[in-house]
N, C-alpha and C positions, 0 to 999 in steps of 0.2 A: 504494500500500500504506500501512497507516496503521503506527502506531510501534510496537504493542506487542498482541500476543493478547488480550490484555481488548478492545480496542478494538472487537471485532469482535465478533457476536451468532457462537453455533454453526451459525446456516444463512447468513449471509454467507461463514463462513469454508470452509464447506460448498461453496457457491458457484467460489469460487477457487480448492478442493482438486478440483472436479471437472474442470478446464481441461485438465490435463495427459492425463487421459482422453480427451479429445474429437480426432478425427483433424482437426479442421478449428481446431486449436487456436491461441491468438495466442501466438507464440515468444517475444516479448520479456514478454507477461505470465506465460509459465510461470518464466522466468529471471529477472522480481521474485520470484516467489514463491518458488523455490528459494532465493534470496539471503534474503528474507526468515527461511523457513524455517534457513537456517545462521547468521545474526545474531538473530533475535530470537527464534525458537522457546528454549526450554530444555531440551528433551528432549533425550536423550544422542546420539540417533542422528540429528537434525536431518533434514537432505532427504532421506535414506534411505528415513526413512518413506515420501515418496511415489516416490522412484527405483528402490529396491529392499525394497519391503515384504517380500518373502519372505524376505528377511535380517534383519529387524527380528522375525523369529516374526508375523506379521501380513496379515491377507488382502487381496489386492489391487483394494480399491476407496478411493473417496473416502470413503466410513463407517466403513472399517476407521481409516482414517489418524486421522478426527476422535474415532472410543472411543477409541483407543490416547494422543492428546493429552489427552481428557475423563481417562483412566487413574491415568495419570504424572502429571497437573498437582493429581488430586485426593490420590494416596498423597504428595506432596510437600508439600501444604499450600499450594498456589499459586492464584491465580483462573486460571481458564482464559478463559470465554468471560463477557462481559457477558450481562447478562440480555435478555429479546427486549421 
């Protein structure tokens, strides 16, 4: 995982939000990305978004999780994703 949400284009991070999805998934990389997700994300509701989207008000796919990030990082005034 790299250090910080800029680091990452929006279809890389794409990429690694869709892991969790997949039944043939690698567990120790869904458990970076959660960890991730609770240290470096800034969203209020961190790995929520991708463990319990229906509790975050948000639909549960990996495109939901990355507008909901694209969302909040743009009313916040934050960068989200590097450019592609």
């Amino acid at each position: 995982m790299k250090n910080e949400l800029s680091q990452y284009t929006e279809q890389e991070f794409l990429e690694l939000v869709k892991e969790p999805y997949d039944e043939n998934c690698d567990d120790q990389l869904v458990d970076e990305l959660l960890i991730f997700f609770n240290k470096k994300i800034r969203h209020p509701k961190g790995s929520a978004l991708v463990t319990h989207p229906d509790m975050c008000g948000i639909e549960d796919s990996p495109e939901a999780v990355i507008s909901e990030l694209k969302r909040w990082y743009a009313e916040q005034g934050l960068p989200c994703f590097k450019s592609e």
